[in-house]
N, C-alpha and C positions, 0 to 999 in steps of 0.2 A: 402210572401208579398214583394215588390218589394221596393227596397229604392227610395224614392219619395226626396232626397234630391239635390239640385240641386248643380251644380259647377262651381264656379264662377271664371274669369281669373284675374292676377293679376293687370293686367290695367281697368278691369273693376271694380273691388274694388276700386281700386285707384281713378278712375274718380267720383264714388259714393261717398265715402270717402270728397272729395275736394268737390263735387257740396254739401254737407251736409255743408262742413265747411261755404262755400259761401253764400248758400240760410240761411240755419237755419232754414228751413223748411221742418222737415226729415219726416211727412206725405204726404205732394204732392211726394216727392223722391219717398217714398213706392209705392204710388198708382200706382208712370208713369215708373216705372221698375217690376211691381209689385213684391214687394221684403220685408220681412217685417221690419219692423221702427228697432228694437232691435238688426237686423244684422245691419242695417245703422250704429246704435250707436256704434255697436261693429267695425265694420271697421273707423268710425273715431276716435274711443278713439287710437285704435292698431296704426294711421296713425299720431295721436298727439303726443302718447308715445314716438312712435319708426320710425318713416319717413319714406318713401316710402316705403323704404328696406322688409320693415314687411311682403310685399305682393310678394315679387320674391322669385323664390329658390334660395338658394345661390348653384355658382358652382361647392363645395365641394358635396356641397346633391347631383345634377344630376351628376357629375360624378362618384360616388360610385354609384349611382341606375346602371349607364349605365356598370360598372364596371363587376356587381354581374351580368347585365344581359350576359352578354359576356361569364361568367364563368359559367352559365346555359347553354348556347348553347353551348358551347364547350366544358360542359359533353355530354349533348344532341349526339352529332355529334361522340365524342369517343365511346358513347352505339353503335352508328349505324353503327360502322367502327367494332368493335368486331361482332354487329351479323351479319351486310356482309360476313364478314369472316369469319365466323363459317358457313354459306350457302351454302358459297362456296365451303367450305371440302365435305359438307356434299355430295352436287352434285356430286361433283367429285370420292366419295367413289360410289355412286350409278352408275355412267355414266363408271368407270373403270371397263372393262372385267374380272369377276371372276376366277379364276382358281381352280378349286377345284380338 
């Protein structure tokens, strides 16, 4: 079964978050985003606690993601440089005139 959960951006928390604070009327919010009331509450309690902040990534977290992914691909990249190279031999024993 497929995850039916949806995902929401930080600005757009944010702006739901603020129109909840504004209106105080977090059923019309649900209805015309359709989005349900108890994330509403949960985005502006996290938005009262902790300000904005709560809904960005801080640039420590993206740049360790971007970090790990760099050091994924540059395993990735050494696998394919070792079995190039192993291909290569291998040709090359084949393609080389035997002498028996």
């Amino acid at each position: 079964m497929a995850n039916k959960r949806k995902k929401y951006s930080a600005q757009f928390k944010l702006e739901r978050a603020l129109e909840a604070i504004k209106s105080d009327n977090i059923t019309e919010i649900s209805r015309k985003y359709d989005i349900g009331a108890n994330m509403i509450c949960i985005w502006k309690k996290q938005l009262l606690d902790q300000g904005s902040s709560v809904f960005s990534n801080s640039p420590d977290k993206e740049k360790n993601q971007l970090k790990s992914q760099i050091n994924k691909l540059e395993q990735m990249v050494g696998k394919k440089e070792v079995e190039l190279s192993v291909l290569k031999n291998f040709s090359d024993f084949y393609e080389s005139p035997n002498t028996t």
